[in-house]
DRENPA-3360 file (N, C-alpha, C; in nm, 2 decimals, always signed):
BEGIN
1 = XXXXXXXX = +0.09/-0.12/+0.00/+0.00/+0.00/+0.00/+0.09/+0.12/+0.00 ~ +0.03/+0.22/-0.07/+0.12/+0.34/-0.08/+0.12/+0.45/+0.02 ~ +0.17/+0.51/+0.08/+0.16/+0.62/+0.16/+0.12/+0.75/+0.07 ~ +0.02/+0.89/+0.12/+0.00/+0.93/-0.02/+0.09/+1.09/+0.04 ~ +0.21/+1.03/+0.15/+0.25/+1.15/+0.17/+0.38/+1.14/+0.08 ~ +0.35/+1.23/-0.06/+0.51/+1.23/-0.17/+0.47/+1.34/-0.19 ~ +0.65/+1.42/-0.15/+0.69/+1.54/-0.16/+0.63/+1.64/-0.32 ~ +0.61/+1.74/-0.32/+0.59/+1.77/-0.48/+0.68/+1.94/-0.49;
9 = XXXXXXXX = +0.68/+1.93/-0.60/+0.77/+2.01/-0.65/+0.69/+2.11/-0.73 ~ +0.72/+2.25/-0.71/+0.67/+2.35/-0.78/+0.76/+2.47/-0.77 ~ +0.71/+2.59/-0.89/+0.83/+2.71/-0.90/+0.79/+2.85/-0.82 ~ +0.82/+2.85/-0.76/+0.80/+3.01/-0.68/+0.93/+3.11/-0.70 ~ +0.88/+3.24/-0.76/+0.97/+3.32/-0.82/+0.96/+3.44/-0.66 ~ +1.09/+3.45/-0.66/+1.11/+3.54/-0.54/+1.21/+3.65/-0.60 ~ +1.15/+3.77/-0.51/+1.28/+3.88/-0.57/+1.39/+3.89/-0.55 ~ +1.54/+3.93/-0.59/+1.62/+3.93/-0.61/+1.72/+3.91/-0.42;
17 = XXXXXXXX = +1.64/+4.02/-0.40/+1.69/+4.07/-0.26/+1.67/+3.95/-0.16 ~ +1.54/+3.89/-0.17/+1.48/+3.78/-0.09/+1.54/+3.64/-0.12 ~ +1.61/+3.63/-0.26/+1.69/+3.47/-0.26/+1.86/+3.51/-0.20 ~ +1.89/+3.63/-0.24/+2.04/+3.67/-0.20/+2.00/+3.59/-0.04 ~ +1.86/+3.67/+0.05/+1.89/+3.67/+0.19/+1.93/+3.50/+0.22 ~ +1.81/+3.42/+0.12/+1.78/+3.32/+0.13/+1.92/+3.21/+0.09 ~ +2.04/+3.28/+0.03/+2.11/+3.16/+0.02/+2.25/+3.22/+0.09 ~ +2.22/+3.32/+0.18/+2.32/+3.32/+0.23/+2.29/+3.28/+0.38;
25 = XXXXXXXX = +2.16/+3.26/+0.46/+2.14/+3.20/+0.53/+2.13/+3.05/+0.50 ~ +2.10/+3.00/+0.37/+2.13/+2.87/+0.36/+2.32/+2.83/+0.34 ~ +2.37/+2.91/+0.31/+2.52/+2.88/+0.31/+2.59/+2.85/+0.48 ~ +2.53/+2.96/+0.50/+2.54/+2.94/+0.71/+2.51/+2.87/+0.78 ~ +2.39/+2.80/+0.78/+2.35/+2.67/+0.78/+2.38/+2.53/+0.77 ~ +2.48/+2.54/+0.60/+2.49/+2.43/+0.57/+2.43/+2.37/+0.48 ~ +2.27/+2.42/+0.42/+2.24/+2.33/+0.35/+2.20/+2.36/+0.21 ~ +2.10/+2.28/+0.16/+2.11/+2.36/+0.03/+1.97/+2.44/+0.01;
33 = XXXXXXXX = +1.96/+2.57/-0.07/+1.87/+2.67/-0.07/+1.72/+2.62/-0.06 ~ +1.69/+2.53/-0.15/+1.55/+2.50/-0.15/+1.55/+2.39/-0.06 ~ +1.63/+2.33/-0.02/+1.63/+2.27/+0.17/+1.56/+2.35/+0.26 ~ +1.61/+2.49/+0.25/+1.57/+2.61/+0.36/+1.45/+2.63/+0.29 ~ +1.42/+2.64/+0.19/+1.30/+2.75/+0.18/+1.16/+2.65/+0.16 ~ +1.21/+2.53/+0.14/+1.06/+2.40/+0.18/+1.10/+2.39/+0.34 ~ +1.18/+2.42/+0.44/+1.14/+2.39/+0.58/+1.05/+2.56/+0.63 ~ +1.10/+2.66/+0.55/+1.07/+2.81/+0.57/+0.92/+2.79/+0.56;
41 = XXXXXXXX = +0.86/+2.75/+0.46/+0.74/+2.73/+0.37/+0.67/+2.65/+0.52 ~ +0.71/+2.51/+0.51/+0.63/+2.40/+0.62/+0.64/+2.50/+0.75 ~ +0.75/+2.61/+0.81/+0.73/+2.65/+0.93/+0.61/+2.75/+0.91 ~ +0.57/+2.82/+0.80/+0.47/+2.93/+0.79/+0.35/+2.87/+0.78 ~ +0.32/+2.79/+0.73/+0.23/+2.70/+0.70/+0.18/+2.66/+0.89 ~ +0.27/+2.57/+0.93/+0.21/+2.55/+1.04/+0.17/+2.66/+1.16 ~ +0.29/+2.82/+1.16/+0.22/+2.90/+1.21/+0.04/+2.93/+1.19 ~ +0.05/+2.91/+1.03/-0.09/+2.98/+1.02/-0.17/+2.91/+1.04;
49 = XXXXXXXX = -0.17/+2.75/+1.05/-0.25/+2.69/+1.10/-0.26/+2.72/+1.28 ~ -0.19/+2.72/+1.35/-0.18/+2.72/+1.48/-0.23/+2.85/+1.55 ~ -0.24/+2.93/+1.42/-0.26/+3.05/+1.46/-0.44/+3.10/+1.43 ~ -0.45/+2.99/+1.34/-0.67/+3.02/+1.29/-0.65/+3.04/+1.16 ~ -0.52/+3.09/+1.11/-0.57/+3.15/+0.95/-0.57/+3.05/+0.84 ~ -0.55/+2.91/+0.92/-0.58/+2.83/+0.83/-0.73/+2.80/+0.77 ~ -0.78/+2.81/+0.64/-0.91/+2.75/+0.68/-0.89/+2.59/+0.67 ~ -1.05/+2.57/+0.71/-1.06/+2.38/+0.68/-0.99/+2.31/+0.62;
57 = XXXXXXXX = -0.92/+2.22/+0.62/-0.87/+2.12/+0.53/-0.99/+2.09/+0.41 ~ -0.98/+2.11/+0.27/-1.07/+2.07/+0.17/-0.98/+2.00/+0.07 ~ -1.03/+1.91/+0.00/-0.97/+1.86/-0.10/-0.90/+1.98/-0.20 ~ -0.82/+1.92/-0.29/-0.73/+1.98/-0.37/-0.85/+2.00/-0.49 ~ -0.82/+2.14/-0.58/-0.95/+2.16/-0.68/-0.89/+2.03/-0.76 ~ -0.77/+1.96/-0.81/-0.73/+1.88/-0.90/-0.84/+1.74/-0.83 ~ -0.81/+1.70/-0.69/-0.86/+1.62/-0.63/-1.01/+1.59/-0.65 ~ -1.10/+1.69/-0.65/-1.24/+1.74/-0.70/-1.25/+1.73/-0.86;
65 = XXXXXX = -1.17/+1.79/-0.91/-1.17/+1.73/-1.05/-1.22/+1.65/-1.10 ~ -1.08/+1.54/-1.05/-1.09/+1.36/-1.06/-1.21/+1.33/-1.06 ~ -1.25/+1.34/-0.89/-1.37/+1.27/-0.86/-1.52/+1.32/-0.98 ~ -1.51/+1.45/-1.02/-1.62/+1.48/-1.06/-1.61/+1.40/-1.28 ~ -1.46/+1.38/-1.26/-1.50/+1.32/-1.41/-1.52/+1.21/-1.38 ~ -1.59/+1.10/-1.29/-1.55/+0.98/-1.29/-1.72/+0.98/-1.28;
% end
């Protein structure tokens, strides 16, 4: 059986000033840039949930999709 937690990949354009900051705190660190900025991401994410601003968990519109062409 599969686990359906697999990582996914997508492009987020940041400004110039904001990846400088971003890989020079990832150089300090140690690791590699989009290392830092998917843990940066998962830490904001779980703020906003812990914080209310998350709304409800709802399926993905792709997820709705599926089900609605079937």
């Amino acid at each position: 059986m599969m686990n359906g937690n697999v990582s996914k990949r997508f492009t987020v354009t940041l400004p110039d000033s904001v990846f400088e900051d971003l890989e020079v705190l990832a150089d300090a660190q140690g690791r590699p840039t989009a290392n830092l900025a998917a843990f940066l991401i998962e830490i904001g994410i779980r703020q906003a949930k812990e914080g209310g601003e998350f709304p409800e968990k709802q399926k993905s519109s792709k997820a709705k999709k599926a089900k609605e062409d079937k």
